[in-house]
C-alpha positions in Angstrom: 64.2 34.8 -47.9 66.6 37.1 -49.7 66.3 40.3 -49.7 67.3 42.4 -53.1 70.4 43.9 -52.4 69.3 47.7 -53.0 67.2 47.2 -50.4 70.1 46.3 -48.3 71.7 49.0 -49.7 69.4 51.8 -48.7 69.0 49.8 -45.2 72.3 50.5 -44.9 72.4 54.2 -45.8 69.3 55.0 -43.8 70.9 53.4 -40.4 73.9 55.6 -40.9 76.4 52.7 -41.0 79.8 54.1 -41.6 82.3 52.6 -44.0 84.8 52.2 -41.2 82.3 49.8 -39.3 82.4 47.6 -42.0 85.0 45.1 -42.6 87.1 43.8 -45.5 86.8 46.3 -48.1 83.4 47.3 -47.1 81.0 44.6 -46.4 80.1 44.1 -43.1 78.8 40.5 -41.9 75.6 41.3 -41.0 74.7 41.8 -45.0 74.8 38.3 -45.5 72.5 35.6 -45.5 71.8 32.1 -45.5 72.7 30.3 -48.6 71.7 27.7 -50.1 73.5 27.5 -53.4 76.6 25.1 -53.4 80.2 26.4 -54.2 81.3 25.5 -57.8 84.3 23.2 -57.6 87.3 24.3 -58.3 89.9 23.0 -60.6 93.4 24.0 -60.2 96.4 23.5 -62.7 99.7 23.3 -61.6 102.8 24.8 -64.0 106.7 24.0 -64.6 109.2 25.9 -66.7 110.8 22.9 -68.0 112.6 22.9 -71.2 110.9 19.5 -72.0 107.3 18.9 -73.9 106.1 16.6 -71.9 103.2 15.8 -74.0 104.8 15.8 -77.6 107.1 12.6 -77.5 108.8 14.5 -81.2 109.0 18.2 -79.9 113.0 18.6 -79.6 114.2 19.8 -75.9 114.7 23.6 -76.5 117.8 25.6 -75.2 115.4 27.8 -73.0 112.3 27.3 -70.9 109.4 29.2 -73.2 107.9 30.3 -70.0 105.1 28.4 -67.5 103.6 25.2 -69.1 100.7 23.7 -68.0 101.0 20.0 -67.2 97.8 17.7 -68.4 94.5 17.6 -66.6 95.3 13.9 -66.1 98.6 15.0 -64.5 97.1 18.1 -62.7 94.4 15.5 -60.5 96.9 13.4 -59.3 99.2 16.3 -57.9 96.4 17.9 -56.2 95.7 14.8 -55.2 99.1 14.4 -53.5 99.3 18.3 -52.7 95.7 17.6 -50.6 97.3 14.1 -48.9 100.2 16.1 -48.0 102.3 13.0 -49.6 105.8 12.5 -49.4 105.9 10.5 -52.6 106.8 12.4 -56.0 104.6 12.1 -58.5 105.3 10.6 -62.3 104.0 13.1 -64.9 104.6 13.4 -68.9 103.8 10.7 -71.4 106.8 9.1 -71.1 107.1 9.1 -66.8 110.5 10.6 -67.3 109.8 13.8 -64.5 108.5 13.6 -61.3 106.9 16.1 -58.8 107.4 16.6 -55.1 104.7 18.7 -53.8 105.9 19.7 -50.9 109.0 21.9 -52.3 106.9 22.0 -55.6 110.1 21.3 -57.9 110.0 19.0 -60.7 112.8 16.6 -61.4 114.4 13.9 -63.7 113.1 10.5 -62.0 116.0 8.9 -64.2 119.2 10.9 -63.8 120.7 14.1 -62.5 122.5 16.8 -63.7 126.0 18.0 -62.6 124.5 21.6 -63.6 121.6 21.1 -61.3 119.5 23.7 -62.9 119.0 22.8 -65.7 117.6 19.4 -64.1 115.1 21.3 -61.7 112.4 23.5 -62.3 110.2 25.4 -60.0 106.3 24.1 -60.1 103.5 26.2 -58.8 99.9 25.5 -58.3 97.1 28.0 -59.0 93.3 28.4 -59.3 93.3 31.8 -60.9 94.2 32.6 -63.7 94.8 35.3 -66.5 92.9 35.5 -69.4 95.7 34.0 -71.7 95.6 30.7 -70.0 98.7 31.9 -67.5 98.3 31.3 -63.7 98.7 34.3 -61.0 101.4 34.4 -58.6 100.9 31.7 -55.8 100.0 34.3 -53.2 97.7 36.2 -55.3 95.5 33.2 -56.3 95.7 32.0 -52.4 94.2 35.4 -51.5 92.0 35.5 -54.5 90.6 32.1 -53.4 89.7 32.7 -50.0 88.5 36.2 -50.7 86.2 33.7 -53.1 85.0 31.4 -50.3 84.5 34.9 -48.4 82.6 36.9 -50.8 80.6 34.2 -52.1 80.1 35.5 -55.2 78.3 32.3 -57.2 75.2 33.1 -55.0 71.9 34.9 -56.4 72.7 36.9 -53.7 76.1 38.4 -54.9 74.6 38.4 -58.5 71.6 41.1 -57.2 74.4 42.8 -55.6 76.4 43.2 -58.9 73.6 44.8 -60.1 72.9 46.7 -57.8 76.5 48.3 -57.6 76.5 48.5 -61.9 73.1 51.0 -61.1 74.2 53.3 -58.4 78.4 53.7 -59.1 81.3 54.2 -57.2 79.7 54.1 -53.4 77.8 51.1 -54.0 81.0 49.7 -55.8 83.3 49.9 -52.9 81.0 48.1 -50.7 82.2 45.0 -53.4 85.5 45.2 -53.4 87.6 43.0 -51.2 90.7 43.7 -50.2 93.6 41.1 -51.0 96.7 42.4 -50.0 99.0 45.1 -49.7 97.6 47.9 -52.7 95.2 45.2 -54.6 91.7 44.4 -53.7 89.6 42.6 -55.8 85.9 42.6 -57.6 84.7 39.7 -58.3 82.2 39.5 -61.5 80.4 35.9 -60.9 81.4 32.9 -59.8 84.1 32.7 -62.8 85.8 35.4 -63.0 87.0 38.3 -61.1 88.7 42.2 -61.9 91.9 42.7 -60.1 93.3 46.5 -58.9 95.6 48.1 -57.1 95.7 51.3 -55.5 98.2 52.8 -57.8 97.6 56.5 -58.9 96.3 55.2 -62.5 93.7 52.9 -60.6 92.7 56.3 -58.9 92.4 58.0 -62.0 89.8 55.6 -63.1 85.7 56.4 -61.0 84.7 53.0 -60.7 86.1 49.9 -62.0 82.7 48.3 -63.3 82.9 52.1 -65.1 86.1 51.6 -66.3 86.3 48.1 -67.9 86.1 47.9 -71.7 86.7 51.5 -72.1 90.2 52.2 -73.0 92.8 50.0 -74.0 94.8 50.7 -70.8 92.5 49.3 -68.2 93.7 49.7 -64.7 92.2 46.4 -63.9 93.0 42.5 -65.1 90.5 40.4 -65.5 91.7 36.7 -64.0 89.2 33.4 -63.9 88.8 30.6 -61.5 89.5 27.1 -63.1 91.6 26.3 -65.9 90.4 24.9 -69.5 92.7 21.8 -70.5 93.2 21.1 -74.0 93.1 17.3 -75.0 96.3 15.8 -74.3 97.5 11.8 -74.2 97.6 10.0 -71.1 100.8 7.4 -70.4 101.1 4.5 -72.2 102.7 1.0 -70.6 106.2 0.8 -71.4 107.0 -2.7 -73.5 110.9 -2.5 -73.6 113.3 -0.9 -71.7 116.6 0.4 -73.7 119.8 1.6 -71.8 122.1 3.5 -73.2 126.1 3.3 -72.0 128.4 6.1 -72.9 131.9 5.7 -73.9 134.7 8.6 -73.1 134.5 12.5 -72.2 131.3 12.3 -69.8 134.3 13.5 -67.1 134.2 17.1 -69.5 130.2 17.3 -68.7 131.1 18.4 -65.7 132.6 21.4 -66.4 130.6 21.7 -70.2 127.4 21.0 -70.1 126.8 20.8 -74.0 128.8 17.3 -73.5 126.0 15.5 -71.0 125.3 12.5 -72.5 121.5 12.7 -71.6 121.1 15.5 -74.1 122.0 12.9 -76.7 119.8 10.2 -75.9 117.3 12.8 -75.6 117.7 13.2 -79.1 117.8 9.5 -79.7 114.1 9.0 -78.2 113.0 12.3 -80.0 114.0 10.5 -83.1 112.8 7.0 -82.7 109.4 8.7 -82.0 109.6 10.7 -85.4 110.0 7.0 -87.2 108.0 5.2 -85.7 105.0 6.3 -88.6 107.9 5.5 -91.3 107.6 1.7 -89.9 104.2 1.1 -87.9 103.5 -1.7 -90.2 106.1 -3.6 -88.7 106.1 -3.0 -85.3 104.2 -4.0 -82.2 101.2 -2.5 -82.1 101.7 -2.4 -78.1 105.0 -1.8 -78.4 106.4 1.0 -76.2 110.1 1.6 -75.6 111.6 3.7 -72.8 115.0 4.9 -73.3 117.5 5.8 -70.9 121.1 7.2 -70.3 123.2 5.3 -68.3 125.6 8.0 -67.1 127.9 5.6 -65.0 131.2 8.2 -65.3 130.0 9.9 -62.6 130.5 6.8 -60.1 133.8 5.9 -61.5 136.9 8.6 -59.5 140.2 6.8 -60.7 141.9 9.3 -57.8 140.7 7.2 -54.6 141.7 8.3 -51.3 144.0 5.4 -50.5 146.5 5.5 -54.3 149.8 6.2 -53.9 149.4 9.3 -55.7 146.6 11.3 -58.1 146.9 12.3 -61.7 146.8 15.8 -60.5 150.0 15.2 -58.6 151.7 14.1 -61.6 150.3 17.0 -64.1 153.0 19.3 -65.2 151.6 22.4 -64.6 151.7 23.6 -68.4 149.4 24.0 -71.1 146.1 24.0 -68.3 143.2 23.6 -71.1 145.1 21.6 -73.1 146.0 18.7 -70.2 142.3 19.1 -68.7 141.0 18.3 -71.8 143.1 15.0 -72.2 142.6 14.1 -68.5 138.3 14.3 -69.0 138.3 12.5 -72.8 141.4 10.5 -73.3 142.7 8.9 -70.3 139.2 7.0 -70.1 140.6 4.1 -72.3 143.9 3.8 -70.9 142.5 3.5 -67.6 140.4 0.2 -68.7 143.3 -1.2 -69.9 144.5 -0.6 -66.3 143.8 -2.3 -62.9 140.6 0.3 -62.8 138.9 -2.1 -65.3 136.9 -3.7 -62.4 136.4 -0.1 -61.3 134.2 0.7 -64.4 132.5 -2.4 -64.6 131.5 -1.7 -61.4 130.2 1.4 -62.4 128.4 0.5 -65.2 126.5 -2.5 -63.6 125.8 -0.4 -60.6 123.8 2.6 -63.0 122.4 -0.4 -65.1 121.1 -2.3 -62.3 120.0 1.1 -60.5 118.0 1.9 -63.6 116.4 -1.2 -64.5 115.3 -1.2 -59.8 113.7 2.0 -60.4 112.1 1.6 -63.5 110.5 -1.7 -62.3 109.7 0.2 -59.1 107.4 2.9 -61.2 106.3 0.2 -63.7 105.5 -3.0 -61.1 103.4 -4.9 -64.2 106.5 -4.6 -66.9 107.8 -8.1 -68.0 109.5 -7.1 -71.5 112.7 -7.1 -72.4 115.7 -5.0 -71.8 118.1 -4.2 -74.8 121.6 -2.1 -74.5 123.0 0.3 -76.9 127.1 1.1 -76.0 128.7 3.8 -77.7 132.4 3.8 -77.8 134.4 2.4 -74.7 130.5 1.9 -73.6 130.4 -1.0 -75.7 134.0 -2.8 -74.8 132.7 -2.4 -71.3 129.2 -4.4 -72.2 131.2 -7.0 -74.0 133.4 -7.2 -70.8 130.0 -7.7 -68.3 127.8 -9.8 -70.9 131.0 -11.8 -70.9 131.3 -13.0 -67.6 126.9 -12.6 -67.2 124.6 -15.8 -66.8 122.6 -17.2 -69.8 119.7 -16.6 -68.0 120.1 -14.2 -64.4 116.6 -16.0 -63.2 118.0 -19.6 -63.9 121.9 -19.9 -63.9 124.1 -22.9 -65.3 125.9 -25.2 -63.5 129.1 -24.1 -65.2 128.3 -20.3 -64.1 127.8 -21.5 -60.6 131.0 -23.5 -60.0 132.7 -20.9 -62.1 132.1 -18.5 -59.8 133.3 -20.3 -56.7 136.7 -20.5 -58.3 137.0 -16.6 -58.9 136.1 -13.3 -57.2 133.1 -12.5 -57.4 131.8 -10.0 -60.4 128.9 -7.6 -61.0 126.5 -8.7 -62.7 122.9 -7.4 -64.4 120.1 -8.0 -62.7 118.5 -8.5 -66.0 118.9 -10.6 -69.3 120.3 -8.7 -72.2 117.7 -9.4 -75.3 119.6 -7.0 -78.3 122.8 -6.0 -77.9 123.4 -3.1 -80.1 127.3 -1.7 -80.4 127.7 1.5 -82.4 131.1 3.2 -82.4 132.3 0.3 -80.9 136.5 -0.3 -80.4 134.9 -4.0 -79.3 136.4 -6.1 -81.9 140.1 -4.5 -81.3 139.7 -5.8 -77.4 138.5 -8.7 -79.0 142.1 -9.4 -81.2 144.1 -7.9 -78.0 142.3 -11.0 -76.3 142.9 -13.2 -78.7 139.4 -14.3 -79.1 136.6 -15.2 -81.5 133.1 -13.9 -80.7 131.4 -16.9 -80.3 127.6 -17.3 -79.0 126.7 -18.3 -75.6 125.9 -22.1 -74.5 122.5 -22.5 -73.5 121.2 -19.3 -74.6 119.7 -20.4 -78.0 121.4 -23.9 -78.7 123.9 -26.0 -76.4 125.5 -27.8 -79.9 129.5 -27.5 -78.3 130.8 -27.1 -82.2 128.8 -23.5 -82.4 128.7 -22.3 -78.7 131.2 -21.9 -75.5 130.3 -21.4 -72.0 131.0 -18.2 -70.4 134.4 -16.5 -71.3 135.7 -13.6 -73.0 133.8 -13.2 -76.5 131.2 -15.2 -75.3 128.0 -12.9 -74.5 124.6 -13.4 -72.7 122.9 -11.4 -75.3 120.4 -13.1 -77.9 121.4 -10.5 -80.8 124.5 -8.7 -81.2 124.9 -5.8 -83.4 127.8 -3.8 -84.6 126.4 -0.9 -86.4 129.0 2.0 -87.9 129.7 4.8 -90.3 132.4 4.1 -92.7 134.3 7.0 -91.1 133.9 6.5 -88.1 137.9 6.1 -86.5 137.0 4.3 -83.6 134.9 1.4 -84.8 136.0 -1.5 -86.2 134.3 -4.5 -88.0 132.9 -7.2 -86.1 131.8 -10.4 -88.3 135.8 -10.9 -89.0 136.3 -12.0 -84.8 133.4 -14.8 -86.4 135.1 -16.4 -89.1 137.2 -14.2 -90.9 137.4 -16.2 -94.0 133.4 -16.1 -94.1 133.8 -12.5 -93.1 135.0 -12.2 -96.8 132.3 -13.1 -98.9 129.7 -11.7 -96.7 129.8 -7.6 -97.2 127.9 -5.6 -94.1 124.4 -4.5 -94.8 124.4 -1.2 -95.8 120.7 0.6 -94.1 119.4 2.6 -96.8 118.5 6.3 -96.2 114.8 6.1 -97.2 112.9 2.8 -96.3 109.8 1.9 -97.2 108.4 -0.9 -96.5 106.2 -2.2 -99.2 104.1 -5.0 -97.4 101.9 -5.9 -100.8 105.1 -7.2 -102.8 106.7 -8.0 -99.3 106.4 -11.7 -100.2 107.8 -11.6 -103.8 110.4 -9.3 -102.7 111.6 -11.9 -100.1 111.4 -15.1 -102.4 113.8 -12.9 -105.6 116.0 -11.3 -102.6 116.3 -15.3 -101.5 118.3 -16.0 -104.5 121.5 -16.3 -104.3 123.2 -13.7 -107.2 124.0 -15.3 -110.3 127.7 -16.5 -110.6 129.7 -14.8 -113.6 130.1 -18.9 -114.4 129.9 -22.1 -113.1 132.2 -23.1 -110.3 134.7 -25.9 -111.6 135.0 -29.4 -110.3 137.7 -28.7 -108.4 136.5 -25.8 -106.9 133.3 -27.9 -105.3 135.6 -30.3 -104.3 138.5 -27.7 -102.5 135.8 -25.7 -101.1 134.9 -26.3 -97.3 131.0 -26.1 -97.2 131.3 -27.9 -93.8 133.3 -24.4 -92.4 131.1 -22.1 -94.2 127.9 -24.0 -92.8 129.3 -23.8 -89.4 130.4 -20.0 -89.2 126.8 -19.2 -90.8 125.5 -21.3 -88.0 127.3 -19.4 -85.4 126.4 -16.3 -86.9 122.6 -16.9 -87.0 122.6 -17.5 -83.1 124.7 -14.2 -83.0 122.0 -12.5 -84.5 119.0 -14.2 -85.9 119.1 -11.5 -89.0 122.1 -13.7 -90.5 124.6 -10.3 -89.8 126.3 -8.8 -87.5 128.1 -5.7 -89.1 125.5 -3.0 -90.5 126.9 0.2 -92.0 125.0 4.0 -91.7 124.4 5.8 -94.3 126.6 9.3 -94.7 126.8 12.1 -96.9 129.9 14.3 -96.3 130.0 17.1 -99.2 131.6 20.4 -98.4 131.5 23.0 -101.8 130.6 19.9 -103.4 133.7 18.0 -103.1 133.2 14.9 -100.8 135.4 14.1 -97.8 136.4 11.2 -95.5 138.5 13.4 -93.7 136.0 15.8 -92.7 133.1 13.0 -92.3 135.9 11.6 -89.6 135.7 14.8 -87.5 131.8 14.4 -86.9 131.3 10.4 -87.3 132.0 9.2 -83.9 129.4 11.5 -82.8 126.9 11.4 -85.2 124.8 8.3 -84.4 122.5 10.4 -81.9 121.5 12.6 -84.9 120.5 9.6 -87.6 117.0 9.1 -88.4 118.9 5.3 -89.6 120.1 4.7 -86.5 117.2 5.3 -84.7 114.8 3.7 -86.9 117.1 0.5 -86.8 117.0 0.2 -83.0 113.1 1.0 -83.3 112.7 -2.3 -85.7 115.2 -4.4 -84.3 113.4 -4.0 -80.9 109.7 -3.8 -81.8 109.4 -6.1 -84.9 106.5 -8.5 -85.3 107.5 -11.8 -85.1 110.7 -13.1 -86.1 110.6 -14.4 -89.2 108.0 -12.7 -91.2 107.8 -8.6 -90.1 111.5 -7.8 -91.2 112.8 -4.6 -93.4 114.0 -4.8 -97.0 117.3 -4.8 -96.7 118.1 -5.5 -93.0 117.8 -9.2 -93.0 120.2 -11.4 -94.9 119.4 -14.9 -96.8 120.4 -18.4 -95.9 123.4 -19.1 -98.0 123.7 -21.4 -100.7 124.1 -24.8 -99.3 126.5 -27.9 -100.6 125.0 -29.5 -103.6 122.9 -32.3 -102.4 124.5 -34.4 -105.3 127.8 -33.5 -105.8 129.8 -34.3 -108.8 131.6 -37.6 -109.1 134.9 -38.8 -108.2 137.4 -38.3 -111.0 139.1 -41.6 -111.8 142.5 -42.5 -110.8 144.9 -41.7 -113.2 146.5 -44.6 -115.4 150.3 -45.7 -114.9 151.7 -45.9 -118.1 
C-alpha cells in the first residue's frame, strides 16, 4: 500500500534523518516502494546538421546547415533500431535514400559519392530523448543523465505525483528532497512523467527560493523546462525507385578539388531539385509509379594522367610562371587533349568503373529494382559515352555472336554492367569526334531491328543505346549538331525541335492536336514533274528509317530555349559565356529528361512539340513517264 508522501515526509523529519544520509540529491532508498505502474515508453529522435531536406524532394540545398534537423519518425525507428543491435550496417534515410547513418560514430554520409572537402559531405548525428520545448534535443550527455535520473526517480508513478504535491505545499525543504543531481552544477526536477525543470547551481539559480516557486514568475527563469519524447510531424516515407539516371561530367572536375563551388554533385543536385519541381507541370503523362533516382558520376577523381611509372609529369614540364593562370589550364583544359591521347583508355576506364560502381551499389540498396538505366553526358562526358556505348553489347545479359568473336580479336574493354535505355547528350562536342572519325551515327544491329541497310554491328558511331539525344542551347560553343553525322542531306529539311518554355499539355484536344500537327505544311506550290522524278524518296525513306531507331521520337537534335537580354539589348556573345553551363539550371532541360524517361507508353503519352511526324511518303501513283522525244 502506498503511503501519501507527507506522511513520509513527516516520518522522515520526526526520525531525525539528516540530508547527508540521503543519497542523490536527497532521497534516500528507503522512501521508495513497490510499484506497480509500468514505465512509459520512450521515443527518441535522432538529429543531423545537414545542408540537405531530406524530406522536401524541391527544397534547394542551402549554403549553410540551419541548425539540428530532425530526421522522420519512420527514419528515427530504424536507427534506434540499429543503435540498440549495435549494427555495423549504415542505415538509408531521406526520401530519396541518398544519406546513410552509421550509428556507431553517429555521422551521416552521402551513400553515393564523396566529397574532396570532406565536410561538407559529413555531418555529426546525435540521438536524444529529452528535449527542449522548441522541438530541439539536449546535449547527448545531458539527456543520458536526464534519462537515467528518469528510470531512477520514477517519476510517472502515483507515488512521485503525491510527492509533487507534497513538495508544491511545504517549499524549499521538501523541494530539495526532489531534486536529483545530474552532473557537475545541474540537478534536475522532474514534473511528471513528461517533462522535467532543469537548474544549475549558478548564483542566479541561488537567487531564486525554490524552483516549483520560481517557474512562470519572471521572464528570466533560472530553470528550462525539457520533455521526454519527441512529437513528429507527418512526413513521406521512401518511395521504390523506377529508373536510375547517371550523370557523366565533362572537363574542370580536376578544379573541385581545390574550388569547391565547381563539384559537379552540386549541379545534379540542382538537376533532381528541378525535375521534382516539374513533375506537377507534366503528371498527366508520366508513370504514375514512376520514380527516378539521379546520380553524379564523378569519375575525374579516378583518372591521375601523372602515373608513377611516365617518363615524366606535367608538373615537370610547367614553366614556373603565371601560377593561377597555368593551374587553371592544367584542371579545365588539358582534359580534352588528354582523350585525344594514349590516356583515352585511361578515362574510359574511369568512367565505366564509377558507372558500374553506381549502378552495384544502387542495386545493392534497392535488391527488387528491374527498370531501366538512362545516361545524361555533359561535355567531354558525352564523347566518352559515345566511345563506351560504342564498343558495348546490344544487350550485356545476352551478347551477339559478332560482340563475342569481336572481342577475342582485341583487348579487352570496359564495359557497363547495364543496358543504356536513353541516351541523352547535352553540351556534347560528340558529333566533332564523330567527323574526326569519319563516321555516320548509325543505330545498333540487333537492338531494335537487324535490317543490314539501317544498322551496323558494333563500331564507332554505332551505340547500344535505344534513344539518343543531342539536346543544346544555340550558344552553346561546345556543342554541335548531331542529325547531320545521320544523313546530312536529310539533316536539311528537317530543322531541330525547338522545346518551348511553357508546356502544357492539353490532353482534351490531345487527339485533334496530333491528327493537324500530322500534316505535312502546305507547299508554297506543287512540286513539278521533274522534281518527283529527280527526288530520291528511297534515300529520304531510309535516313528517316535510321533515324526513328535512333530515337523513336523521329529527332535527334532538340534546342533549349534562352533568353539573353542585358539593358535590353540581346546577346549571343554574352549567352556564350553562361551556355555551356546552364543546362543544370533549366526547368526545359529537366522537364525533358523527366518525359523522355517517364512517359506513358510510346506512342500515345508524348508532349506537343517534342515528337516529330512521319514524313510525307512517295506518291503511291506517281506521274507517268513522259514520252520519248520525236526525231525529226
Amino acid at each position: 500500500m502506498l503511503r501519501p508522501r507527507n506522511s513520509s515526509l513527516i516520518a522522515r523529519k520526526a526520525s531525525g534523518t539528516s540530508a547527508g544520509a540521503e543519497t542523490n540529491g536527497g532521497r534516500s532508498d528507503s522512501s521508495y516502494s513497490v510499484f506497480t505502474e509500468a514505465e512509459p515508453p520512450a521515443k527518441p529522435a535522432f538529429f543531423h546538421k545537414s545542408a540537405h531536406d531530406l524530406y522536401n524532394v524541391t527544397a534547394p540545398v542551402v549554403s549553410q546547415s540551419p541548425g539540428w534537423t530532425a530526421f522522420s519518425e519512420y527514419d528515427c525507428e530504424a536507427l534506434e533500431h540499429a543503435f540498440i543491435s549495435e549494427s555495423d550496417i549504415p542505415v538509408l534515410i531521406g526520401i530519396e535514400r541518398l544519406h546513410s547513418v552509421d550509428v556507431k560514430q553517429m555521422r551521416m554520409q552521402p551513400v553515393y559519392w564523396t566529397s574532396i572537402t570532406s565536410s561538407s559531405a559529413t555531418t555529426d548525428v546525435i540521438r536524444s530523448l529529452w528535449f527542449y520545448t522548441d522541438k530541439t534535443p539536449v546535449k547527448q550527455d545531458l539527456s543520458d543523465a536526464l534519462e537515467r535520473g528518469y528510470k531512477h526517480i520514477k517519476p510517472w508513478t502515483s507515488a512521485y505525483e503525491a510527492e509533487m504535491r507534497s513538495a508544491q505545499e511545504i517549499g524549499g525543504e521538501a523541494e530539495s528532497k526532489i531534486r536529483h543531481t545530474l552532473m557537475q552544477e545541474k540537478f534536475a526536477i522532474y514534473k511528471d512523467g513528461e517533462s522535467a525543470w532543469v537548474g544549475s547551481d549558478s548564483f542566479q539559480s541561488r537567487l531564486a527560493n525554490t524552483i516549483l516557486g520560481s517557474i512562470g514568475k519572471g521572464k528570466r527563469s533560472p530553470y528550462v523546462e525539457v520533455r521526454r519524447g519527441y512529437q513528429w510531424q507527418d512526413l513521406p516515407k521512401p518511395s521504390t525507385p523506377t529508373d536510375l539516371i547517371l550523370v557523366i561530367h565533362g572537363i574542370g572536375q580536376k578544379l573541385a578539388e581545390t574550388s569547391p563551388g565547381w563539384t559537379f554533385t552540386n549541379a545534379v543536385n540542382k538537376l533532381r531539385q528541378l525535375m521534382h519541381e516539374q513533375r506537377d507541370t507534366v503528371k498527366g503523362v508520366l508513370r504514375e509509379d514512376y520514380n527516378p533516382q539521379i546520380l553524379p558520376v564523378n569519375w575525374r577523381t579516378a583518372f591521375d594522367p601523372d602515373k608513377p611509372n611516365a617518363k615524366f609529369s606535367l608538373k615537370d614540364i610547367t614553366i614556373d610562371s603565371i601560377p593561377a593562370v597555368r593551374d587553371l589550364l592544367a584542371k579545365v583544359a588539358l582534359d580534352v587533349p588528354y582523350f585525344m591521347s594514349h590516356h583515352r583508355s585511361a578515362m574510359v576506364d574511369a568512367v565505366v568503373g564509377e558507372c558500374n560502381r553506381l549502378f552495384r551499389l544502387f542495386v545493392d540498396h534497392n535488391p527488387d529494382f528491374s527498370g531501366k538505366v538512362h545516361l545524361i553526358g555533359h561535355s567531354l562526358g558525352s564523347a566518352i559515352a559515345f566511345e563506351i556505348l560504342s564498343r558495348q553489347p546490344a544487350d550485356v545479359n545476352r551478347s551477339s555472336l559478332y560482340d563475342v568473336i569481336s572481342r577475342r580479336f582485341t583487348e579487352p574493354v570496359s564495359q557497363f554492367d547495364f543496358n543504356t535505355h536513353h541516351l541523352f547528350n547535352c553540351g556534347a562536342p560528340a558529333p566533332f569526334f564523330l567527323l574526326l572519325m569519319d563516321r555516320n551515327l548509325v543505330p545498333r544491329k540487333g537492338l531494335k531491328s537487324s535490317d543490314s541497310r539501317l544498322t551496323r554491328p558494333a563500331r564507332y558511331g554505332s551505340l547500344a543505346a535505344r534513344n539518343i539525344y543531342n539536346i543544346y542551347y544555340q550558344t552553346d560553343p561546345v556543342a554541335y549538331r548531331l542529325l547531320p553525322a545521320v544523313d546530312a542531306s536529310f539533316a536539311q529539311i528537317l530543322p531541330p525541335t525547338i522545346i518551348p518554355a511553357k508546356l502544357k499539355p492539353d490532353k482534351e484536344n490531345q487527339k485533334e492536336k496530333d491528327k493537324e500537327s500530322g500534316l505535312p505544311p502546305a507547299p508554297g506550290r506543287l512540286p513539278s514533274t521533274v522534281e518527283l522524278e529527280t527526288h530520291n524518296f528511297a534515300k529520304e525513306s531510309l535516313a528517316d528509317g535510321r533515324l526513328r531507331l535512333l530515337n523513336e521520337n523521329g529527332q535527334i537534335d532538340y534546342i533549349l530555349p534562352q533568353s539573353t537580354s542585358v539593358m535590353g539589348l540581346e546577346s549571343q556573345y554574352l549567352s556564350m559565356i553562361y551556355a555551356h553551363q546552364a543546362y543544370w539550371d533549366s526547368r526545359e532541360f529537366a522537364r525533358l529528361i523527366l518525359v523522355e524517361c517517364g512517359r506513358k507508353g510510346e506512342p500515345v503519352h508524348w508532349l506537343r512539340g517534342q515528337r516529330r511526324p512521319p514524313p510525307p511518303t512517295q506518291p503511291s501513283d506517281p506521274p507517268p513517264p513522259r514520252s520519248p522525244k520525236r526525231k525529226l
